[in-house]
matplotlib code that plots the C-alpha trace (Angstrom):
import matplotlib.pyplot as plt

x = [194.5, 191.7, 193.9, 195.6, 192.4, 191.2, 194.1, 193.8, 190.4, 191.0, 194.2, 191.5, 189.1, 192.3, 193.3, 190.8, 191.8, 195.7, 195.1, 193.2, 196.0, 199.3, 197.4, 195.3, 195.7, 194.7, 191.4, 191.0, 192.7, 190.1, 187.0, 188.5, 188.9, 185.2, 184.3, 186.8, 184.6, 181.7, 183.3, 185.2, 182.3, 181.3, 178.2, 175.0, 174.9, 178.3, 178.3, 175.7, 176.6, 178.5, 179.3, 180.5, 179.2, 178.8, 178.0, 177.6, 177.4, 176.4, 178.7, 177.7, 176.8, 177.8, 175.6, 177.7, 178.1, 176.0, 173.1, 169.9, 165.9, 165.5, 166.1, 166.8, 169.5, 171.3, 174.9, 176.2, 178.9, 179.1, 181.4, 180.6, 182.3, 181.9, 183.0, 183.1, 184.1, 184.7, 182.8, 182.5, 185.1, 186.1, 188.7, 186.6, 188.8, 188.8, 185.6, 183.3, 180.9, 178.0, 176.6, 173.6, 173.7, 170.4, 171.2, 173.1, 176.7, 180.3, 182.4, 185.3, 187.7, 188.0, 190.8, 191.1, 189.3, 188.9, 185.8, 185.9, 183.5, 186.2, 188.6, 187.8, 185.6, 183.1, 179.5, 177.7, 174.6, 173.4, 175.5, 179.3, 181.4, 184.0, 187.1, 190.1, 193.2, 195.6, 193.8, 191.9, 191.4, 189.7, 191.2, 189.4, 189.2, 190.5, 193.7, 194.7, 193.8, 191.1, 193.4, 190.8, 193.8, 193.3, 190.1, 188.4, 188.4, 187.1, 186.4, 186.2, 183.8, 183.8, 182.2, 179.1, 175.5, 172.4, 168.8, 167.9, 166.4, 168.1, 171.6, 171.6, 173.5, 171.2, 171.3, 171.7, 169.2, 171.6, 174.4, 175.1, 178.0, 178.4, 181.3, 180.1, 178.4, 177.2, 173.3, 172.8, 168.9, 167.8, 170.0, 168.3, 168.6, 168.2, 169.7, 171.7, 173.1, 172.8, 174.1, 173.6, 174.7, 175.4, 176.0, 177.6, 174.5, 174.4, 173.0, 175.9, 178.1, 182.2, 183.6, 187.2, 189.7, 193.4, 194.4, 195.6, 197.9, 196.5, 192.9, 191.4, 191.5, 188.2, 186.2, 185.5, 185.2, 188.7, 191.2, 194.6, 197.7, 200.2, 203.1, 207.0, 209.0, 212.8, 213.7, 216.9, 217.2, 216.1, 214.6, 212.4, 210.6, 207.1, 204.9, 201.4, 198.8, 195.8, 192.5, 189.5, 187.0, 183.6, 181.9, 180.9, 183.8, 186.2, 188.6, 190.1, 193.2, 193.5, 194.8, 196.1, 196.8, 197.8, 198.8, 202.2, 202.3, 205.8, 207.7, 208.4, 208.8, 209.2, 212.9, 211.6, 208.7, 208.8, 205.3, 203.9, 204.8, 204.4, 202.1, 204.2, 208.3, 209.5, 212.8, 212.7, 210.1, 212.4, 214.9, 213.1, 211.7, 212.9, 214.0, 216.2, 218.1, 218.6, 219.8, 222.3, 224.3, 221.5, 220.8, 217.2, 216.9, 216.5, 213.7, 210.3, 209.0, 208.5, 205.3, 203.6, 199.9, 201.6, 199.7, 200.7, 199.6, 200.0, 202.5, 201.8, 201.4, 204.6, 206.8, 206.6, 209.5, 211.3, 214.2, 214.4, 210.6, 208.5, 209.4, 206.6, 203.7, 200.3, 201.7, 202.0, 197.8, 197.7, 195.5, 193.2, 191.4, 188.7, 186.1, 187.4, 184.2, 185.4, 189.2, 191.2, 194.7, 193.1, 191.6, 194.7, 198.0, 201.1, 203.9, 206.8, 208.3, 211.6, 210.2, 212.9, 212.2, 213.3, 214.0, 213.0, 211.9, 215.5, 215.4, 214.3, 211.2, 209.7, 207.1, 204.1, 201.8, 200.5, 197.0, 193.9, 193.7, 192.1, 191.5, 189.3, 189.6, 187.8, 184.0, 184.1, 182.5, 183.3, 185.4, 185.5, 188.3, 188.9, 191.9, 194.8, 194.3, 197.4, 196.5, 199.4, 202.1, 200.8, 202.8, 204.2, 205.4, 209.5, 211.6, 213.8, 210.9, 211.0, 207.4, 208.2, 206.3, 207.9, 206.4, 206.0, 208.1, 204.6, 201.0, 198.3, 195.0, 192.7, 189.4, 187.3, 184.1, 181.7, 179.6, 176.3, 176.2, 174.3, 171.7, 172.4, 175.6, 176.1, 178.6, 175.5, 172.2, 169.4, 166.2, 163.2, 161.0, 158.6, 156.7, 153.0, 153.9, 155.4, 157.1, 160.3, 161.3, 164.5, 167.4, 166.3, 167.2, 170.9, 170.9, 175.2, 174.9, 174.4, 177.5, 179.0, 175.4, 173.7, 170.6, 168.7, 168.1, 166.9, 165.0, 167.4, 164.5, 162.1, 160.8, 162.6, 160.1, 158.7, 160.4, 159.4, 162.3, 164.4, 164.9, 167.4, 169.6, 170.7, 172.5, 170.3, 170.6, 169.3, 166.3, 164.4, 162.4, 161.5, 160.5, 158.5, 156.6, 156.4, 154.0, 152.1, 150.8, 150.4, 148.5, 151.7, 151.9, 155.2, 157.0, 158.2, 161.6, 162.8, 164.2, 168.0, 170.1, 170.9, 175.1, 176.1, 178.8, 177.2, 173.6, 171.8, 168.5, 166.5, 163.2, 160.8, 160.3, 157.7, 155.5, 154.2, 152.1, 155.7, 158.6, 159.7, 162.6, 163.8, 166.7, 169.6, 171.3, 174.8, 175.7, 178.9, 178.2, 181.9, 184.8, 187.0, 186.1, 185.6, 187.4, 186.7, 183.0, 181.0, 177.4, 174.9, 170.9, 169.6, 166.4, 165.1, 163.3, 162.4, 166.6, 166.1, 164.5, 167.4, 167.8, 170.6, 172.1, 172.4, 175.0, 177.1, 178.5, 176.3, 176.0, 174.3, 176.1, 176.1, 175.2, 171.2, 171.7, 169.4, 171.7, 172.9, 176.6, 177.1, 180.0, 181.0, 182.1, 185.8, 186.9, 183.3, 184.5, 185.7, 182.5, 183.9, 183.2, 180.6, 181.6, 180.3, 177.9, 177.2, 176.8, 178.4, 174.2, 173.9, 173.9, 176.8, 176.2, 177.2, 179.0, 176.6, 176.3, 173.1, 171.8, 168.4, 168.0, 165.2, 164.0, 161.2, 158.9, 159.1, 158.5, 154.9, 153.1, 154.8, 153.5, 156.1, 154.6, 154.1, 157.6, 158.9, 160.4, 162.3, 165.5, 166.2, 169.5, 172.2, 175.7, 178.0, 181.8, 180.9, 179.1, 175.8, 173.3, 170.1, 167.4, 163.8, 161.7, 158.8, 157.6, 155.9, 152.5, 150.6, 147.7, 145.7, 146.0, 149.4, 149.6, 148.4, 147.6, 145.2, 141.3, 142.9, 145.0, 141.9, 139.7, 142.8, 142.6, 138.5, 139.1, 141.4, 139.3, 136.6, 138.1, 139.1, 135.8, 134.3, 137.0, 136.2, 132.3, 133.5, 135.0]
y = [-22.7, -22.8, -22.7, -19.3, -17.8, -18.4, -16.8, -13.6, -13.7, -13.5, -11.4, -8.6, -8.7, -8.3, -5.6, -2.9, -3.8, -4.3, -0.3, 0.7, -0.9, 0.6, 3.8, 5.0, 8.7, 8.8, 7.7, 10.0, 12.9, 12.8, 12.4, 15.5, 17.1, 16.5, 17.8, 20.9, 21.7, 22.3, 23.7, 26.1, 27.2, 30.5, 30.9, 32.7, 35.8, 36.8, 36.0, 38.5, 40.9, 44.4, 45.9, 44.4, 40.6, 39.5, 35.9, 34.6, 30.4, 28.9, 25.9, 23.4, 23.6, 21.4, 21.8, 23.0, 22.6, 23.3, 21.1, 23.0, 22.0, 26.1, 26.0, 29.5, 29.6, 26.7, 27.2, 26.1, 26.6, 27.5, 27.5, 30.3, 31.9, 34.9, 36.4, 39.9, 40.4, 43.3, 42.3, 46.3, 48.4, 50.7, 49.8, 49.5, 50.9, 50.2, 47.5, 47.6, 44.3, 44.4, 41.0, 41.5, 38.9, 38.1, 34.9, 36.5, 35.0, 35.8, 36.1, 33.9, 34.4, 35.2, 34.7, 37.3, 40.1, 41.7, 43.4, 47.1, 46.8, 45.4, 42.4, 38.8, 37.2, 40.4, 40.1, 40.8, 40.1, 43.6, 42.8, 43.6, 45.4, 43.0, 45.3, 43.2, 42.5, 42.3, 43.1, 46.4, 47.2, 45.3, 45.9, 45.5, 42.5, 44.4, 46.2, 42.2, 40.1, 38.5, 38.1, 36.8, 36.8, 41.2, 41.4, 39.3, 38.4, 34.9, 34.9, 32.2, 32.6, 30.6, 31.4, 30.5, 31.8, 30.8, 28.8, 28.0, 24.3, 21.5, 21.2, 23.9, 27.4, 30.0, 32.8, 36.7, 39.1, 40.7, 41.5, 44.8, 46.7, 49.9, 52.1, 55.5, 55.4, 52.5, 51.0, 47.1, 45.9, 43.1, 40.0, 37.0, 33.1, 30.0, 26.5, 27.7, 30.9, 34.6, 36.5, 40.6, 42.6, 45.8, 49.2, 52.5, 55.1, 57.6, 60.2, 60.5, 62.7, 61.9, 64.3, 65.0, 62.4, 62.4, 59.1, 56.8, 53.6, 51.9, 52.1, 55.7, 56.9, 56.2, 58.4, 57.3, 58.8, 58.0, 57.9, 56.5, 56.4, 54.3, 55.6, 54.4, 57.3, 55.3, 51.9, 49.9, 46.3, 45.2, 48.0, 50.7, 54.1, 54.8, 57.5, 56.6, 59.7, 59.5, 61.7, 62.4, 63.3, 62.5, 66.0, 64.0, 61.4, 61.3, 60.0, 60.8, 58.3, 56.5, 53.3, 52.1, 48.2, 46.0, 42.6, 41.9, 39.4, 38.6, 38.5, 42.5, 44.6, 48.0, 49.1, 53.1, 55.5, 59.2, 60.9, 58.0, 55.2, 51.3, 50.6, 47.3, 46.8, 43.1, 42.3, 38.6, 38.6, 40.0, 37.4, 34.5, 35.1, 34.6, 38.4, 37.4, 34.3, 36.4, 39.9, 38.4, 41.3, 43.6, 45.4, 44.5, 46.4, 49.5, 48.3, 49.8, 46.6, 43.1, 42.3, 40.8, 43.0, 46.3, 48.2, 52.5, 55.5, 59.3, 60.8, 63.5, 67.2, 67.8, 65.8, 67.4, 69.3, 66.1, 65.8, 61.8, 61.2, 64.1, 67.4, 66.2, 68.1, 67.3, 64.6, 64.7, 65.5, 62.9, 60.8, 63.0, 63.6, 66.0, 66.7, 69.6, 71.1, 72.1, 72.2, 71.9, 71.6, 68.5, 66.6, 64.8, 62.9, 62.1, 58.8, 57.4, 54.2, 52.3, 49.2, 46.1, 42.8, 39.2, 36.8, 36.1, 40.0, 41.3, 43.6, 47.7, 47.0, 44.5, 45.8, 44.2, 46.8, 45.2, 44.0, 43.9, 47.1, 48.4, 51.8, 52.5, 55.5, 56.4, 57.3, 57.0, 55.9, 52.3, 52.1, 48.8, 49.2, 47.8, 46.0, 48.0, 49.1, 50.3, 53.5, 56.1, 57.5, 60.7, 64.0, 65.6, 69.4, 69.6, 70.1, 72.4, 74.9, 74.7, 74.7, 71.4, 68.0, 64.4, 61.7, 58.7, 55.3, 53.2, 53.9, 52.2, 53.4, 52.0, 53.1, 52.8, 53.6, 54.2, 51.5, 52.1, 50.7, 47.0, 47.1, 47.8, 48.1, 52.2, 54.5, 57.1, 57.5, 60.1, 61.0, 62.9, 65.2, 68.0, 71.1, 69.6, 66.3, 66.4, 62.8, 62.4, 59.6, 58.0, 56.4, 52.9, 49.7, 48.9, 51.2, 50.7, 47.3, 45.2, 43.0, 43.7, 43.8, 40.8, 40.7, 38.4, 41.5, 43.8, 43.1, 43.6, 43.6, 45.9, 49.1, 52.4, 53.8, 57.2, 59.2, 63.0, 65.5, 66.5, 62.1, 62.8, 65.1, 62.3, 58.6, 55.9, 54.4, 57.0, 56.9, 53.9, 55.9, 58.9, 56.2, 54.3, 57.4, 59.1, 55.5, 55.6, 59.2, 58.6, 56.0, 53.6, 50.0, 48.6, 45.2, 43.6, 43.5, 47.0, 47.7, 47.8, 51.0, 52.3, 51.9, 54.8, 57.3, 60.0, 60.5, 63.8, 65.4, 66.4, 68.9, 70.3, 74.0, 75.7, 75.1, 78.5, 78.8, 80.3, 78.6, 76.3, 75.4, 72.5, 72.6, 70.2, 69.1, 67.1, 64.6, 63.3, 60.5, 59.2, 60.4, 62.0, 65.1, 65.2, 68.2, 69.6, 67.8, 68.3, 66.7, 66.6, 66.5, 65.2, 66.6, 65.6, 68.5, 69.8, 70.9, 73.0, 75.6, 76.1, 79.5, 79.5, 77.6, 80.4, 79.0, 76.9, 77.1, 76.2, 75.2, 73.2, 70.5, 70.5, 69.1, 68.7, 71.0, 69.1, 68.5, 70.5, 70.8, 71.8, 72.6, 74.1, 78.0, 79.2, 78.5, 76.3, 72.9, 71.2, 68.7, 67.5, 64.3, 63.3, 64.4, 64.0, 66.3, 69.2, 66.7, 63.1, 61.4, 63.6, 61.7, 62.9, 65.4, 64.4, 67.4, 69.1, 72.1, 73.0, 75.2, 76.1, 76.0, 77.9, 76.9, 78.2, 76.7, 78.4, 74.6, 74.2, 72.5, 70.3, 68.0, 68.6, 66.3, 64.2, 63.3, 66.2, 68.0, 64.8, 64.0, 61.2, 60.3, 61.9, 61.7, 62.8, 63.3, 60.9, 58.2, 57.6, 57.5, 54.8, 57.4, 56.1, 54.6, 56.4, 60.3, 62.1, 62.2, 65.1, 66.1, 68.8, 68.9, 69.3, 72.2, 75.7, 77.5, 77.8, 77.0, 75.5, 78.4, 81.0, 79.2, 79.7, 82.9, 83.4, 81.8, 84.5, 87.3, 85.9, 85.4, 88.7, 89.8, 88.2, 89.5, 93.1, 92.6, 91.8, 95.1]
z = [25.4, 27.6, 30.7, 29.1, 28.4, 32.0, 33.2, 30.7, 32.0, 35.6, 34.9, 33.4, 36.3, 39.1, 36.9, 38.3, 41.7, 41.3, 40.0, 43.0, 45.3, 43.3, 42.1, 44.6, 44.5, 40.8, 41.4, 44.2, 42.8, 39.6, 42.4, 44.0, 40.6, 40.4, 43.4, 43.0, 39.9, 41.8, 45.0, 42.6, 40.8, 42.3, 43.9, 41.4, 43.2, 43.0, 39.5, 39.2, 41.7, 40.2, 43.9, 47.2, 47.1, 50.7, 52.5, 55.6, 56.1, 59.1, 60.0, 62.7, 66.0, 69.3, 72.6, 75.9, 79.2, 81.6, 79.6, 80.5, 80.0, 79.1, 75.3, 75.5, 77.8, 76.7, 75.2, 72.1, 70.1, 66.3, 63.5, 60.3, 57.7, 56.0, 52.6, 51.0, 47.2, 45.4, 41.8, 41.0, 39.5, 42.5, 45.6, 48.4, 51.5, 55.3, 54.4, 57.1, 57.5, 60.3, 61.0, 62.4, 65.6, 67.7, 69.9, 72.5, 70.2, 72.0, 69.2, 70.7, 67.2, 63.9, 60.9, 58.6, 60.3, 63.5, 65.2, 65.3, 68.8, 71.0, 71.5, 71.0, 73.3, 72.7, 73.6, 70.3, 71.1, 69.5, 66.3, 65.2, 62.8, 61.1, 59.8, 57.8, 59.2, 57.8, 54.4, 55.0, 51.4, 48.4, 45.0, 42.0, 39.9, 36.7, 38.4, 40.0, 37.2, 39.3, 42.2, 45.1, 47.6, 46.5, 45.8, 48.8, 52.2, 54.1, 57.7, 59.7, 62.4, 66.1, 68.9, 71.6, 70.6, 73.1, 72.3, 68.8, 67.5, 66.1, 65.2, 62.3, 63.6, 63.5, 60.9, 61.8, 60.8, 58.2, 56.8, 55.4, 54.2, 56.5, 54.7, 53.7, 50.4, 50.0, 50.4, 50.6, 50.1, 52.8, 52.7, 51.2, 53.0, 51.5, 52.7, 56.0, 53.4, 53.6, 51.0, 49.5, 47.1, 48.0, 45.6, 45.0, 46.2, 43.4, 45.3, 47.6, 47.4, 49.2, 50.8, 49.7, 51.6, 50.9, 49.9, 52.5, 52.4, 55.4, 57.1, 57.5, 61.5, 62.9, 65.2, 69.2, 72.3, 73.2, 70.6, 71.4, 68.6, 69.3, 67.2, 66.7, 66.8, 66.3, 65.2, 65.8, 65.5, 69.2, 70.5, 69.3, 70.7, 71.1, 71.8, 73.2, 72.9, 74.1, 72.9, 74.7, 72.2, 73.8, 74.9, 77.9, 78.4, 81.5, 83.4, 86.3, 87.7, 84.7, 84.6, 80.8, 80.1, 77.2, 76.6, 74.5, 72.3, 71.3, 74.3, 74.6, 77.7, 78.7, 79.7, 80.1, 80.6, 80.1, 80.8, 83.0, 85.3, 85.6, 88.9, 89.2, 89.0, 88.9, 87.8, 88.5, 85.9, 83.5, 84.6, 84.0, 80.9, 77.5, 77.1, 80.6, 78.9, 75.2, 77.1, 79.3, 80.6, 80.7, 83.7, 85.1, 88.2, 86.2, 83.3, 83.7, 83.6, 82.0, 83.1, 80.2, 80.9, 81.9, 84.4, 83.0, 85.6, 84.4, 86.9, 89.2, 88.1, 90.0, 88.0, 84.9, 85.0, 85.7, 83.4, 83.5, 83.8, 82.5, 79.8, 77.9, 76.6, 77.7, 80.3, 84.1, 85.0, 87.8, 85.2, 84.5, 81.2, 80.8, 77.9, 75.6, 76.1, 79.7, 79.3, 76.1, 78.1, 80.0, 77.0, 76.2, 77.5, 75.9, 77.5, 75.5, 76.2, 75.0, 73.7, 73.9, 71.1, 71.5, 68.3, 66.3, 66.2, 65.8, 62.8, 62.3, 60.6, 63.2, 64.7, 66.5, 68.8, 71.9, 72.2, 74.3, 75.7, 78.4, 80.3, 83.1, 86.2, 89.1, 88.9, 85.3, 82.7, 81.3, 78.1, 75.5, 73.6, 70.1, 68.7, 66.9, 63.1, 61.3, 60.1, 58.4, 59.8, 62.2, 61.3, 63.9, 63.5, 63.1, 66.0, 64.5, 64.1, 60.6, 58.9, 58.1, 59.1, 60.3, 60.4, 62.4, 61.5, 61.7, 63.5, 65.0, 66.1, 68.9, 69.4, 73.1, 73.3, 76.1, 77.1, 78.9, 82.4, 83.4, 85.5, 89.1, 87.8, 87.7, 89.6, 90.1, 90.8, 90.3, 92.2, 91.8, 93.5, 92.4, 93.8, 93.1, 94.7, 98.8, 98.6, 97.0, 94.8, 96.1, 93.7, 92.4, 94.8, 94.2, 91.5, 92.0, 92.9, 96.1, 96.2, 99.4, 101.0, 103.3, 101.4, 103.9, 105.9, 102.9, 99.8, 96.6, 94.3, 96.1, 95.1, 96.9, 99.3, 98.8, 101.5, 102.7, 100.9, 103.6, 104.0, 100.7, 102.3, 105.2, 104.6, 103.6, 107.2, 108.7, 106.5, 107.5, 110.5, 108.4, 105.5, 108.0, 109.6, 106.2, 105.0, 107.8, 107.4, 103.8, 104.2, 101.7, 102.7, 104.5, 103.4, 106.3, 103.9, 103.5, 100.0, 99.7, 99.5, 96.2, 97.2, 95.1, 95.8, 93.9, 93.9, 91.9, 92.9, 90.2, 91.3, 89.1, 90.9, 88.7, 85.4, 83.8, 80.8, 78.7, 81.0, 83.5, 86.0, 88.2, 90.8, 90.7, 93.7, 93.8, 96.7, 97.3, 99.7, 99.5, 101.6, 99.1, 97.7, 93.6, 91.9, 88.8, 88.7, 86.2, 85.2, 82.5, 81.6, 78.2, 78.2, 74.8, 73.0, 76.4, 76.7, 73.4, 75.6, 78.6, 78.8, 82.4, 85.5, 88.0, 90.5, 87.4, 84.6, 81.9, 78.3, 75.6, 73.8, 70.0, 67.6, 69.1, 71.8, 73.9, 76.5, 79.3, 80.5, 83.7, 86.2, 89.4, 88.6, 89.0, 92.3, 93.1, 91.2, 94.4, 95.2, 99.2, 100.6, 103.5, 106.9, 110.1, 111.9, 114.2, 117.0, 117.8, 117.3, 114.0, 111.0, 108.7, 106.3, 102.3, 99.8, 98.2, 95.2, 93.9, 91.3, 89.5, 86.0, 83.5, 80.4, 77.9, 76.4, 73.2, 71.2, 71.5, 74.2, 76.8, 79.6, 82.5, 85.3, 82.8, 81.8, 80.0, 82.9, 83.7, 82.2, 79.7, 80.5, 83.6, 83.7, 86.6, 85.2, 82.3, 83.9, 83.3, 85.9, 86.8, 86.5, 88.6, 86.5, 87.5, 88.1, 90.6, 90.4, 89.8, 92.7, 92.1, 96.1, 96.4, 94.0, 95.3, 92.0, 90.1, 91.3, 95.1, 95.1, 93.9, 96.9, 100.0, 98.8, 98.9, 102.7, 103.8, 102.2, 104.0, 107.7, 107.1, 106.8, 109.4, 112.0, 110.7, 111.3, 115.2, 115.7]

ax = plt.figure().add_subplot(projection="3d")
ax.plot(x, y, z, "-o")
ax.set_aspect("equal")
plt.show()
């Protein structure tokens, strides 16, 4: 007996064990259970939240290569995730959440949702705009049953941020819903969490939108649709249209790439041209082994980044390539403001698919777009949104409308330029000051420069006026003579040339009591000539008074009007390129155009020397200019008016005198 109780005994204490052994997924499936309480258990704010509930965990963080003593310049990367809820009881559509970034973070990816800035890596040091894809919309808890998969979107964050202590990721400064309508107080942290609660503003009022199935279009200063016009089962047609609807915007030569993503390529073009034709790359690619018979010497292309150009105005009337409306401008795309025709372009391309993409309804547009030209502005363009189906006006001529198959917006938006990193360059001068300031030190960059015989970082010299109408190498004597007789220091390192192909004077020719004017002058220092130029002049609320440009077309540029558009006049537009001069030993002589501008100063009281006269911000054909970062300086001996003018005059009327006394 005692034997059989010792072995019941010991049988009951291997018991718990033999369990663990042959069972072990029950006892860790009720742990998890546990824990799946808790995780489940929604968070206390958007349990009370009746709105848009938004979060924004920081993950860890792993330090980077290069390993640097600077604490602020050292990399790291980070993992986050962000959540938005609809708790309220109306469908939130096209959801727009900013994240607020300020450690210089590169947003290398994110599931669920894609920045409305630009593609993935994007700098966003200055913040970003998450949008959802694929879910655009939130639904409401009430019309899903509480369907979170509807009603909610999780995005997981990764990317590189810079500085920061300990091992924690950093939090951003906020978090804020951004869709019309809507008002979100100041996010609250706690415990490596941000979270808000953002409402419905009662005091807005909507303006009437037609109801859309897919995200609203968006407004940029380039639009491009990319719509499919006909579907078959491996191939499709698409029509690429392109918007310019920045009053300022421009390209000229336009170059237009994307990446595709599913092993497409181009077999046609109508309206535009690839810059590259390979058919071995069509060959050995996957679209080469599944279209065996196809004929690859005549596809467009198969390059997997397409390079597309805008054919030549004389190919429009081409009946293989062009017959397109708005197509064939030789790339160029001008503001409305100037010329409606030239604000936007139209290509169509036949699209082939490879499996597992054989079916009508497959359709993937390509990514990563691009666009750039030729002394233009810079564009950053965002990823595809679907958006609905753009109506197009019947071809029979019926008042009818078709529609597109399926549609997809991009957005690019102008970027302003680095430093030392601009196309153009502006300097000033003025009538109460006789030195000139130049453009700033490699205002467009010193790459290509042997900076061990010039000074990259130096201030520009102040020259003598007539210095700015002659090549920076022929400068340095004038510079040189102009310091001595002004009594200006030297460096033994002379400053840099400002390396930019078009430079814009701006003078300040008169300051009266009710009005003022300043003369702008255009170089072209490059050696092709620039047609159709135009410029522009933010003056601030000096601009509000322009009253004319006397040798260009002129005009303000709504909505604040404190902006001035300017071009050449019929027949004047054609800005030529520097040629050489009279004689062999002359320096060569840039394109120039000049006009004078008035303005009044009907506003109240303004301090022209002092910075008013001077413009804000420049741009030549869309680019933005480095402006100086100083004025001229106002001498009351360089200005004859007033008492210095009242005392040359007392001098004369004297001499006069005198002489008359003699005879």
């Amino acid at each position: 007996m005692k034997i059989r109780h010792a072995r019941l005994n010991l049988l009951l204490l291997l018991l718990p064990l033999i369990n663990l052994l042959l069972f072990p997924t029950l006892s860790s499936a009720q742990d998890y259970g546990e824990d799946a309480e808790k995780k489940d258990k929604p968070p206390p704010g958007l349990a009370r939240c009746n709105g848009v509930y938004m979060s924004y965990n920081s993950g860890g963080r792993e330090k980077l290569y290069p390993r640097t003593k600077n604490a602020t310049a050292q990399a790291w990367s980070f993992k986050a995730t962000a959540m938005i809820v609809n708790t309220g009881i109306e469908e939130v559509k096209g959801w727009e959440m900013f994240v607020g970034y300020n450690h210089k973070e590169i947003i290398v990816s994110a599931t669920g949702a894609v920045s409305s800035d630009g593609d993935f890596p994007y700098d966003a040091s200055n913040g970003t705009t998450f949008i959802g894809s694929p879910n655009t919309d939130l639904k409401t808890s009430i019309e899903t049953a509480g369907d979170y998969t509807k009603i909610s979107t999780n995005i997981e964050i990764t990317g590189t941020l810079f500085g920061g202590r300990g091992t924690a990721t950093p939090l951003p400064k906020s978090i804020k819903l951004v869709n019309d309508g809507w008002q979100c107080p100041a996010a609250t942290s706690k415990a490596g969490t941000m979270q808000v609660c953002c409402k419905r503003n009662p005091k807005f009022k909507a303006k009437k939108k037609t109801k859309t199935k897919f995200a609203r279009r968006r407004n940029g200063d380039l639009n491009i649709i990319y719509d499919v016009l006909q579907a078959y089962t491996s191939n499709y047609m698409a029509q690429v249209t392109i918007d310019n609807d920045s009053p300022l915007g421009r390209l000229d030569h336009w170059n237009l790439t994307w990446e595709w993503m599913r092993g497409e390529f181009i077999y046609s073009l109508r309206g535009a041209y690839s810059a590259e034709k390979n058919p071995s790359e069509c060959l050995h690619s996957k679209a080469g082994q599944f279209y065996g018979d196809l004929d690859f010497s005549q596809v467009a292309t198969c390059q997997k980044k397409p390079i597309i150009k805008d054919l030549p105005a004389e190919r429009k009337e081409d009946k293989q390539l062009g017959m397109l409306p708005f197509c064939c401008k030789n790339g160029t795309l001008l503001p409305a403001l100037m010329d409606a025709s030239k604000a936007r372009a139209i290509f169509q391309l036949q699209v082939y698919k490879v499996p597992p993409d054989q079916n009508r309804t497959a359709f993937f547009p390509p990514q990563h777009w691009k666009i750039d030209g030729i002394v233009n502005p810079q564009y950053k363009c965002g990823p595809p949104v679907r958006v609905d189906p753009t109506g197009f006006p019947d071809p029979s001529g019926l008042q009818a409308t078709t529609y597109a198959i399926a549609s997809w917006q991009i957005i690019c938006n102008i970027t302003k330029p680095k430093p030392k990193a601009a196309r153009c360059c502006v300097s000033y001068s003025a009538f109460y000051n006789d030195s000139a300031i130049p453009c700033n030190t490699c205002a467009c960059g010193c790459g290509d420069i042997d900076t061990d015989t010039c000074n990259d970082n130096a201030r520009q010299l102040l020259l003598p006026p007539d210095s700015l109408l002659v090549p920076f190498g022929n400068r340095t004597l004038k510079a040189k003579v102009w310091a001595k007789r002004k009594h200006m220091s030297v460096p033994k390192k002379l400053p840099c040339p400002d390396n930019c192909g078009i430079s814009l004077n701006w003078h300040v020719n008169s300051d009266y009591a009710d009005g003022w004017s300043a003369r702008v002058t255009v170089f072209n220092w490059g050696a092709n000539a620039v047609e159709d130029w135009f410029a522009a002049v933010d003056l601030g609320k000096a601009g509000l008074g322009y009253e004319n440009v006397y040798s260009f077309n002129g005009s303000r540029v709504p909505p604040k009007n404190q902006t001035i558009f300017f071009q050449g006049l019929r027949g004047m537009n054609f800005l030529i390129g520097l040629k050489n001069g009279t004689h062999p030993r002359d320096p060569k002589v840039p394109g120039k155009m000049q006009s004078v501008i008035s303005f009044k100063k009907h506003l109240g009281t303004f301090n022209i020397p002092g910075g008013d006269g001077f413009p804000k911000r420049v741009f030549f054909n869309g680019e933005e200019c480095a402006l100086p970062k100083f004025f001229p300086k106002k001498s009351s001996g360089m200005r004859l008016s007033g008492i210095r003018f009242l005392h040359s005059i007392l001098l004369v009327i004297t001499t006069f005198v005198v002489i008359m006394c003699w005879f």
